[in-house]
Rosetta silent file (secondary structure, phi, psi, omega in degrees, C-alpha in Angstrom):
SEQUENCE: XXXXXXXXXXXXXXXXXXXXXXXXXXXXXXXXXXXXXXXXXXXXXXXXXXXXXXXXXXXXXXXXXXXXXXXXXXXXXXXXXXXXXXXXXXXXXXXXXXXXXXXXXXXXXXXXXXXXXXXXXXXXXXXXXXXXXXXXXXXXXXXXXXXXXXXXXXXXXXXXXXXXXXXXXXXXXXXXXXXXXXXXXXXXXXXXXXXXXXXXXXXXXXXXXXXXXXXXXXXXXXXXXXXXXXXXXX
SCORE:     score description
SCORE:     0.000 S_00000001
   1 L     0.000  154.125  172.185    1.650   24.074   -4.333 S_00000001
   2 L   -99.995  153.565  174.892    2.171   24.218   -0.599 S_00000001
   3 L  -101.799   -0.578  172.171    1.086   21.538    1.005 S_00000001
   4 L  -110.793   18.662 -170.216    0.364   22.986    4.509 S_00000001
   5 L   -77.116  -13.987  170.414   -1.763   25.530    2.349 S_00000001
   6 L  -130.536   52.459  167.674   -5.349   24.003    3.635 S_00000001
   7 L  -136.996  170.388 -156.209   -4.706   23.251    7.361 S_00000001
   8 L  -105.547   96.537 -178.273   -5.663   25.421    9.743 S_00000001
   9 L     0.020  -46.116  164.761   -2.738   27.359   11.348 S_00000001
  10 L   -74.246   49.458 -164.822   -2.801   25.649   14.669 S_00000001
  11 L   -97.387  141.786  163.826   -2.317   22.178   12.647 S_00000001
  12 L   -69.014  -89.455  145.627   -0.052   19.600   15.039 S_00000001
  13 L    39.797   63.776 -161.266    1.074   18.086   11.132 S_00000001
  14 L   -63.850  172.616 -160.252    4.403   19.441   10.802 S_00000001
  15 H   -84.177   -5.710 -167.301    5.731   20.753    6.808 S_00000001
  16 H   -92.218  -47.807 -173.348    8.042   18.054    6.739 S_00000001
  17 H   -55.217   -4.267  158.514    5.267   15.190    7.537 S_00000001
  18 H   -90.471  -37.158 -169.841    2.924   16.885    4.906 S_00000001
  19 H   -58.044  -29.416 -155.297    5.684   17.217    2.241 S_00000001
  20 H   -88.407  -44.664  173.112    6.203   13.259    2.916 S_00000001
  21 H   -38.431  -91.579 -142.963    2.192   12.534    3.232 S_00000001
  22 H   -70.145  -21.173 -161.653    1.589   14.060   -0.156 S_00000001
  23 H  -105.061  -52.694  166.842    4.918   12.884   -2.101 S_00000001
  24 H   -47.699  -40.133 -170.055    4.249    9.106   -1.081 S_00000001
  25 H   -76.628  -26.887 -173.814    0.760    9.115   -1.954 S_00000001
  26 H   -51.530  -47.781 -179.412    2.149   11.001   -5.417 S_00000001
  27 H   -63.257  -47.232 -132.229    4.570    7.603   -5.718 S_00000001
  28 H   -88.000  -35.533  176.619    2.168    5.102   -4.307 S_00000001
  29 H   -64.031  -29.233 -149.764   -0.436    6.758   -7.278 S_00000001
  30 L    65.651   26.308 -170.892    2.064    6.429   -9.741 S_00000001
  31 L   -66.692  -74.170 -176.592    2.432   10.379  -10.523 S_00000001
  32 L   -90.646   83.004 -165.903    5.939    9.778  -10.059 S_00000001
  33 L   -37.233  164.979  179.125    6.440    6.743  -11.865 S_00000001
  34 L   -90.783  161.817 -147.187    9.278    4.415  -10.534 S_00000001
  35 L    52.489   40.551  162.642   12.935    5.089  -11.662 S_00000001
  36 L   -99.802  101.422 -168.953   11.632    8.737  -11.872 S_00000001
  37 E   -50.009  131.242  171.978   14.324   10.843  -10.583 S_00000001
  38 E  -107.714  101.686 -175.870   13.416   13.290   -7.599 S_00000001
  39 L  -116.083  127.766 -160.229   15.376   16.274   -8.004 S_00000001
  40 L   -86.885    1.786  165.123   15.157   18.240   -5.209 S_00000001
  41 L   -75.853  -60.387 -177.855   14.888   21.944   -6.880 S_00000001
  42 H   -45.979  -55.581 -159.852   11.946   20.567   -8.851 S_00000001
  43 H   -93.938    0.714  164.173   10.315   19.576   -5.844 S_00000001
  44 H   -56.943  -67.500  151.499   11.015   22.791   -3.773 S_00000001
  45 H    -8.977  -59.698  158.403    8.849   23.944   -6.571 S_00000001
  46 H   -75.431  -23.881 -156.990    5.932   21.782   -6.452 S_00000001
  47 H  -125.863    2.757 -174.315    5.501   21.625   -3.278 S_00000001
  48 L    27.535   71.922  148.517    6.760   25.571   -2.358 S_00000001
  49 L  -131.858  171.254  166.421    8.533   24.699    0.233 S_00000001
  50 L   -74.056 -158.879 -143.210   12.470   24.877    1.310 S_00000001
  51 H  -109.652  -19.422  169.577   14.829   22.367    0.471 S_00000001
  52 H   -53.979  -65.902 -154.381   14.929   21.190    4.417 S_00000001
  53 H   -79.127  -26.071  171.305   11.321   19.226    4.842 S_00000001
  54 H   -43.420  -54.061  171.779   12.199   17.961    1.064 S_00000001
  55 H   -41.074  -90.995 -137.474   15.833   16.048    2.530 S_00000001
  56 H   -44.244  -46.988  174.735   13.814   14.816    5.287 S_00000001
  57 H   -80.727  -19.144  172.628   10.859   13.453    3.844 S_00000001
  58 H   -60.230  -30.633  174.337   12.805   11.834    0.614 S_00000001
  59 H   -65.500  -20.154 -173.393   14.764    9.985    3.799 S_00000001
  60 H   -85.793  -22.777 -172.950   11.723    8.857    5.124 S_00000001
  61 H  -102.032   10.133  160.685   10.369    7.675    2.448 S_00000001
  62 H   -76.429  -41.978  175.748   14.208    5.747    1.585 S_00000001
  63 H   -30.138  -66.502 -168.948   12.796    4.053    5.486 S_00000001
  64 L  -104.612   55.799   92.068    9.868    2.253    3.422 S_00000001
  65 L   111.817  -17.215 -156.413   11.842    1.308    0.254 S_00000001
  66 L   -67.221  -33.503  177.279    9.582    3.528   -1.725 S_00000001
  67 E   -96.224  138.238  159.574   12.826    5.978   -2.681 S_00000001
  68 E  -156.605  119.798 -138.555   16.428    5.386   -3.247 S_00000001
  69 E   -79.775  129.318  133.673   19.552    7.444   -3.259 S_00000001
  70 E  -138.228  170.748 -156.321   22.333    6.482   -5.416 S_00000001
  71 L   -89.487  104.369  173.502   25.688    8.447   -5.136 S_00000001
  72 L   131.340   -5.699  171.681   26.660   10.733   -7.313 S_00000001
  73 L  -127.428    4.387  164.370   23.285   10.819   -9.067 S_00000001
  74 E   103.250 -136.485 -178.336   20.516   11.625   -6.344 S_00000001
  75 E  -110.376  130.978  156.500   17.544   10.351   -5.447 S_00000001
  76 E  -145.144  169.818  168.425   14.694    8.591   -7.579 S_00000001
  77 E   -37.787  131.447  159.968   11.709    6.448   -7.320 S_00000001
  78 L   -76.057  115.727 -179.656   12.371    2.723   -6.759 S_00000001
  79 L   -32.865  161.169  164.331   12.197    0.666   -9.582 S_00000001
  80 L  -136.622  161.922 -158.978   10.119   -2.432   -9.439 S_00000001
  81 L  -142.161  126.446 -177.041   11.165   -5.833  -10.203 S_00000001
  82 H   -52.404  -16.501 -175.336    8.971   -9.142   -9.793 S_00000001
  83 H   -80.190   -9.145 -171.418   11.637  -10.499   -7.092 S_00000001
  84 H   -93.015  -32.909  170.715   10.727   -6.975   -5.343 S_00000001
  85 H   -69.781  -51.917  175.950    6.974   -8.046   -5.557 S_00000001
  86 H   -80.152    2.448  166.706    7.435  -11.380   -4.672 S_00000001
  87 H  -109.370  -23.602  150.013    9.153  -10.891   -1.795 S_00000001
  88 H   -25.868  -66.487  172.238    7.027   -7.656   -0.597 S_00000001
  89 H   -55.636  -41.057  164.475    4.287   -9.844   -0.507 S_00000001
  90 H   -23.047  -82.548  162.463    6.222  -12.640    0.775 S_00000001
  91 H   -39.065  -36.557  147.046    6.529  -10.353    3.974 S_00000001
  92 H   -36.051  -61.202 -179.994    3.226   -9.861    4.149 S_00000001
  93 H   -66.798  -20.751 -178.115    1.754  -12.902    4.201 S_00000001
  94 H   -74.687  -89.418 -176.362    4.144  -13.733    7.313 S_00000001
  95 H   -29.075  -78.777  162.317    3.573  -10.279    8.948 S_00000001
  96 H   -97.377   41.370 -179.758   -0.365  -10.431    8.639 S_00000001
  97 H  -119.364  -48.744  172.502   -1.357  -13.575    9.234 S_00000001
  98 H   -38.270  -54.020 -171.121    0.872  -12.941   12.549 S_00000001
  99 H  -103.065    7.112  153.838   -1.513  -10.160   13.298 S_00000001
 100 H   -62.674  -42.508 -162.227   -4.558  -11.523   12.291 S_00000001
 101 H   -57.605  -40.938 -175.258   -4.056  -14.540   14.291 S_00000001
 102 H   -83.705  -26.068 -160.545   -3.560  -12.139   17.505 S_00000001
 103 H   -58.275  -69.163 -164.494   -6.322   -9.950   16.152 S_00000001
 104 H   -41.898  -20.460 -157.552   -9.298  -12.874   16.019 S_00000001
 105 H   -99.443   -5.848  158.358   -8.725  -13.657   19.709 S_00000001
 106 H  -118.357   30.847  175.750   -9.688   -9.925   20.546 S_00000001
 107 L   -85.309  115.989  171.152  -12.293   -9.342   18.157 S_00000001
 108 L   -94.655 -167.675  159.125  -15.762   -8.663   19.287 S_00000001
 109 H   -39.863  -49.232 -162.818  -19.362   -8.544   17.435 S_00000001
 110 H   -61.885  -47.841  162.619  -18.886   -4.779   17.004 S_00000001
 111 H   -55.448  -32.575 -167.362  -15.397   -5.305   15.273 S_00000001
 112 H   -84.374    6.168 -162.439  -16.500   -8.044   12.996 S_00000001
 113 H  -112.885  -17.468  154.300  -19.663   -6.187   11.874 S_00000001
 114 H   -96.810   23.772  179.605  -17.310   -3.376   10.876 S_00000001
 115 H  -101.080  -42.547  173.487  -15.322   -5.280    8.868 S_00000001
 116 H   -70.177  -18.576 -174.343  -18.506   -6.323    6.869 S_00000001
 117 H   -78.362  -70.122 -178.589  -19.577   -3.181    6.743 S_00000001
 118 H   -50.535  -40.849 -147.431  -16.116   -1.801    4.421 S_00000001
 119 H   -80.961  -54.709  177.623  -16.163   -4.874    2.480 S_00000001
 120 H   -65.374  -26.109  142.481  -19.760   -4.287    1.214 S_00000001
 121 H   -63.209  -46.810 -174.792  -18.675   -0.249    0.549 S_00000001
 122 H   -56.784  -70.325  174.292  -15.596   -1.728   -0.667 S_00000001
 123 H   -32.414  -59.550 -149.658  -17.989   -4.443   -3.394 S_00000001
 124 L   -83.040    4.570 -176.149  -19.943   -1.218   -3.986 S_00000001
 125 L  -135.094    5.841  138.122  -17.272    1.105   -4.978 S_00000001
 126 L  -119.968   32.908  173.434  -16.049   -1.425   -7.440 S_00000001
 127 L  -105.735  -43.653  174.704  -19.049   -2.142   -9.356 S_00000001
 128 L   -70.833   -5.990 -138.190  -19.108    2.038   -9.771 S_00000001
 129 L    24.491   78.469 -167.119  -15.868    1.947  -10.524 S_00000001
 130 L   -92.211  148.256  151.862  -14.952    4.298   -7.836 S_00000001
 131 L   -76.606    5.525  176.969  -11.301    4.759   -7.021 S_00000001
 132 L   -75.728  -14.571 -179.294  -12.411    4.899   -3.222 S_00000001
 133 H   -27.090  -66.832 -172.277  -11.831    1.069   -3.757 S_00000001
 134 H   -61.614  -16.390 -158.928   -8.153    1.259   -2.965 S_00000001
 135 H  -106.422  -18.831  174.292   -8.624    3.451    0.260 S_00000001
 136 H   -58.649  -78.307 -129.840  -11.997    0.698    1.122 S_00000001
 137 H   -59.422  -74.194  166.247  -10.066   -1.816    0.301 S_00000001
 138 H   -24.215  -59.288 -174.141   -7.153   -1.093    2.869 S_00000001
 139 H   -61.752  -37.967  173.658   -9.421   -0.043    5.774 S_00000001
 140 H   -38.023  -52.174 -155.984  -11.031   -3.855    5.280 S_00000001
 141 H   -61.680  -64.402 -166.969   -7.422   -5.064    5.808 S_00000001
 142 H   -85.982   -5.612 -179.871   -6.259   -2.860    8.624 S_00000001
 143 H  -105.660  -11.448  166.411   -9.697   -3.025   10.008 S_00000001
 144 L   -94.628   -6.980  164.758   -9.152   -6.892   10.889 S_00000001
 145 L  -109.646  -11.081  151.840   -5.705   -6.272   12.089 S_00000001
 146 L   -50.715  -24.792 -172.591   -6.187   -3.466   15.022 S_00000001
 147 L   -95.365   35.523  176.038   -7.747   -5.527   17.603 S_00000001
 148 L   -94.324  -18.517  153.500   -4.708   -7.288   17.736 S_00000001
 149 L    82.790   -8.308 -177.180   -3.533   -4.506   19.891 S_00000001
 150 L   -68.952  115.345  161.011    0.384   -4.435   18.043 S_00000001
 151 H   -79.466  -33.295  160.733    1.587   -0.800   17.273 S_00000001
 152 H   -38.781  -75.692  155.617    4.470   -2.748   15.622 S_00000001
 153 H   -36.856  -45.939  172.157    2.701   -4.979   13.639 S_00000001
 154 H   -65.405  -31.386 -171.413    0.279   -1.790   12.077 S_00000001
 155 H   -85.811  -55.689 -166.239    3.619    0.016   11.477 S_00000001
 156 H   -56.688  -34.079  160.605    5.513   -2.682    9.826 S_00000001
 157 H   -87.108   -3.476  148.502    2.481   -3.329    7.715 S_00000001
 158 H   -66.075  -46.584 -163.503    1.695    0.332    6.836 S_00000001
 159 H   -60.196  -60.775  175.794    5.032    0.104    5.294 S_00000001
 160 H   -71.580  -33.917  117.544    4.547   -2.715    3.340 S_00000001
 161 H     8.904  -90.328  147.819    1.299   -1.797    2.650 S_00000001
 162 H   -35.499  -80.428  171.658    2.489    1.174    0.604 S_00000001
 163 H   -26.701  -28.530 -135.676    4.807   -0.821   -1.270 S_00000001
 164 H  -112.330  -46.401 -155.643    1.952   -3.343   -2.165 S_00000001
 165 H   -87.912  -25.249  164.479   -0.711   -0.549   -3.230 S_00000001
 166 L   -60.633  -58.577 -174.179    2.067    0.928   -5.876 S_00000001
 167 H   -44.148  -52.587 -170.584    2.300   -2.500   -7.682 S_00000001
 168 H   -90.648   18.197  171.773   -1.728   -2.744   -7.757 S_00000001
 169 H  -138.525  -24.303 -170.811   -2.549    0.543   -8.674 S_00000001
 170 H   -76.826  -31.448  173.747    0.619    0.823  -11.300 S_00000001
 171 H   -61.639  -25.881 -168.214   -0.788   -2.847  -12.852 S_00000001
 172 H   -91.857    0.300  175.863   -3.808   -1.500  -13.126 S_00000001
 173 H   -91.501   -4.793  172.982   -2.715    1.303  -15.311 S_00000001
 174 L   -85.970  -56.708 -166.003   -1.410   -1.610  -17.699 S_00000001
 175 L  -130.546  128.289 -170.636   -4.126   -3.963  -17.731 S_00000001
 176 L   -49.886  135.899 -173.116   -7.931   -3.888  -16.774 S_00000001
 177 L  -147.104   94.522 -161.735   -7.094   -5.022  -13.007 S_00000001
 178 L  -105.673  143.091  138.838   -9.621   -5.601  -10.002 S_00000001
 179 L   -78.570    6.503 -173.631   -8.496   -7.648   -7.120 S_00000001
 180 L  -109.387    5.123 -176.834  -11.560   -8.430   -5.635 S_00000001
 181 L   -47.970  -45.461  147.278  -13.075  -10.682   -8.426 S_00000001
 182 L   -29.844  115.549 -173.443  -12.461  -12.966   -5.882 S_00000001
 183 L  -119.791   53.887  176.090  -14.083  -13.612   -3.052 S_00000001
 184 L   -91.832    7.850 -179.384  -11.221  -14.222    0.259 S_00000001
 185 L   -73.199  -41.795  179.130  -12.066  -11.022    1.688 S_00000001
 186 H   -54.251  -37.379  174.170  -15.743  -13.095    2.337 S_00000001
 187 H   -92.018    7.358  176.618  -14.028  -16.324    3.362 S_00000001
 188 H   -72.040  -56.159 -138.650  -11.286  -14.324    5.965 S_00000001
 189 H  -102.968   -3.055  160.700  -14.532  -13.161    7.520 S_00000001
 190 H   -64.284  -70.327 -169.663  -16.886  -16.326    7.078 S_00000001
 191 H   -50.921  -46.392  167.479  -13.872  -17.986    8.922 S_00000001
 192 H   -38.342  -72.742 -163.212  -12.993  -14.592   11.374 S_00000001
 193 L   -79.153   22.646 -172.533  -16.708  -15.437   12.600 S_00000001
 194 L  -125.516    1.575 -175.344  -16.692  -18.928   12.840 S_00000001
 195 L    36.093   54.118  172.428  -13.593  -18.506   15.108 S_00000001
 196 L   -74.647  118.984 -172.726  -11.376  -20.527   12.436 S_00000001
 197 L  -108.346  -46.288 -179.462   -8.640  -19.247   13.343 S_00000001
 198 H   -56.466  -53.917 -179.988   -6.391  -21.703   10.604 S_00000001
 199 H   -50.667  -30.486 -160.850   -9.216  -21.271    7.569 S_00000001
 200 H   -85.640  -65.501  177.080   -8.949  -17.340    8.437 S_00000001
 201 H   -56.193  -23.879 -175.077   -4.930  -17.073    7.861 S_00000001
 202 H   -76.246  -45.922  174.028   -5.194  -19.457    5.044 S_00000001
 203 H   -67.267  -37.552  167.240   -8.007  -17.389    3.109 S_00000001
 204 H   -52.964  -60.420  141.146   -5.581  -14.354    4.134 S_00000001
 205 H   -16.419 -103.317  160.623   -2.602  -16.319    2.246 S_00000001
 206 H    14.624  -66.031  170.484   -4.642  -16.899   -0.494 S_00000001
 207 H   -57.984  -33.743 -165.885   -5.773  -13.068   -0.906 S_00000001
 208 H   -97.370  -53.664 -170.979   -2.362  -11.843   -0.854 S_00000001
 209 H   -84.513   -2.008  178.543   -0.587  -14.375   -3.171 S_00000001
 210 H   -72.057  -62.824  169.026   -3.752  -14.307   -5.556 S_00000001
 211 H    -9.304  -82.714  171.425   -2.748  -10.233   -5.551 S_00000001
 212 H   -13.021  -56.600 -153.714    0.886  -11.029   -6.241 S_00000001
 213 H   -79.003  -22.972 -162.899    0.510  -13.401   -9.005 S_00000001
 214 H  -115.315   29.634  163.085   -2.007  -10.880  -10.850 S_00000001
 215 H   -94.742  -49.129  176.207    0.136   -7.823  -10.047 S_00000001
 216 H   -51.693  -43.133 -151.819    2.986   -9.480  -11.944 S_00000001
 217 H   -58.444  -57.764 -154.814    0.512  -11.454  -14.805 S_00000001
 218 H   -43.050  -29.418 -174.001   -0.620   -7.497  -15.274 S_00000001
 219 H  -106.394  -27.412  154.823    2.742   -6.359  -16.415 S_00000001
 220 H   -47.850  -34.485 -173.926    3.574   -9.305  -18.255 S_00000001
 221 H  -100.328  -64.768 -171.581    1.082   -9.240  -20.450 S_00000001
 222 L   -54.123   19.872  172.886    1.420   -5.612  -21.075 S_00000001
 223 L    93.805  -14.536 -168.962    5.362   -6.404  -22.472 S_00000001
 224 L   -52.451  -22.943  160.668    7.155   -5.119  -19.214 S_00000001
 225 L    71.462   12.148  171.342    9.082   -7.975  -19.867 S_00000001
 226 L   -86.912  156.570 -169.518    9.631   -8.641  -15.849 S_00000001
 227 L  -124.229  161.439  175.039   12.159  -10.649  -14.508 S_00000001
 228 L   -41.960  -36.999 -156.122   13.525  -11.929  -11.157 S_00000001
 229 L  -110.384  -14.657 -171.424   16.373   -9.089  -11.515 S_00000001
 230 L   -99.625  133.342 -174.549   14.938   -6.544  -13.968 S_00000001
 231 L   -68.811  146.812  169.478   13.564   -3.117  -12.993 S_00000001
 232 L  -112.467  116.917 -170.490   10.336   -1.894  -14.514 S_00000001
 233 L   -73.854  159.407  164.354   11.105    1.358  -16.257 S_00000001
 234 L  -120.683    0.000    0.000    9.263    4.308  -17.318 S_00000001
């Protein structure tokens, strides 16, 4: 397929930043399970392009951990390992509780009432069992951490981000696996509007390591057999 094959000839979107767009969400989906080698004729192939925006975006996507080279045998997806989960997450919880914290103190009415708004699409597209969940489910996240005004802070947690939503969408291909069963998106934003600012980070911390612990349970119980040090193959 090409991947610049349904934009519209004046597109800004350059072919290497679609080949990279489209081959991340392919990892982050689990099309190309981790340890699944990315051999770069085959993806010339798929993606009918040259062999140029292929280099570029497999480097970009070595940037955000999702890929990794080793020498003399190429490139392939990066394995996952519970010490790679728990410290992804780890980094999270640091990372966005930092930009929540700056967020709440520039948050108006208008912001918090869109935050409520995705969470309640977000409820409502996992009682259909929609897959729009995962892309609700984000915008909740990322919609309480823009008025915090960081372009750092959204890019370091876009990163991680990725990283997070492979684990939780790969678990869930093991084991039935909802993360919202829960309810800290409701007490971030009970707390968000009560201008808790501690109660807010804490129910974030909560949300994240509840995540964690049932992205790991999820492969455990299906036999994966993870360990601090051991990769989960496919």
């Amino acid at each position: 397929m090409d991947p610049a094959a349904d934009l519209p000839s004046d597109s800004p979107v350059s072919r290497v930043d679609l080949v990279y767009r489209r081959l991340r969400e392919a990892i982050v989906d689990g099309e190309y399970p981790p340890g699944a080698p990315l051999r770069h004729q085959d993806l010339t192939d798929d993606f009918g392009v040259s062999l140029i925006p292929i280099r570029e975006a497999i480097r970009k996507l070595e940037v955000e951990r999702l890929v990794e080279s080793i020498p003399n045998k190429g490139a392939r997806v990066a394995p996952i390992s519970a010490r790679d989960v728990d410290d992804a997450y780890a980094t999270r919880v640091a990372i966005e509780q930092q930009a929540l914290r700056c967020a709440i103190a520039n948050m108006s009415p208008d912001d918090i009432a869109e935050i409520k708004e995705i969470r309640q699409e977000m409820e409502a597209s996992v009682r259909r069992d929609d897959p729009s969940f995962y892309e609700l489910h984000r915008r909740v996240h990322f919609a309480m951490y823009e008025p915090a005004g960081s372009p750092w802070l959204l890019h370091l947690i876009e990163i991680l981000w990725a990283n997070t939503e492979r684990h939780r969408r790969l678990a869930a291909t093991l084991r039935p696996f909802v993360d919202v069963g829960h309810d800290q998106h409701g007490r971030i934003i009970d707390a968000i509007e009560r201008g808790d600012v501690d109660q807010a980070v804490t129910a974030l911390e909560d949300d994240l390591r509840r995540t964690r612990d049932l992205v790991i349970e999820a492969y455990q119980a299906a036999g994966e057999g993870l360990s601090p040090s051991e990769p989960v193959e496919p």
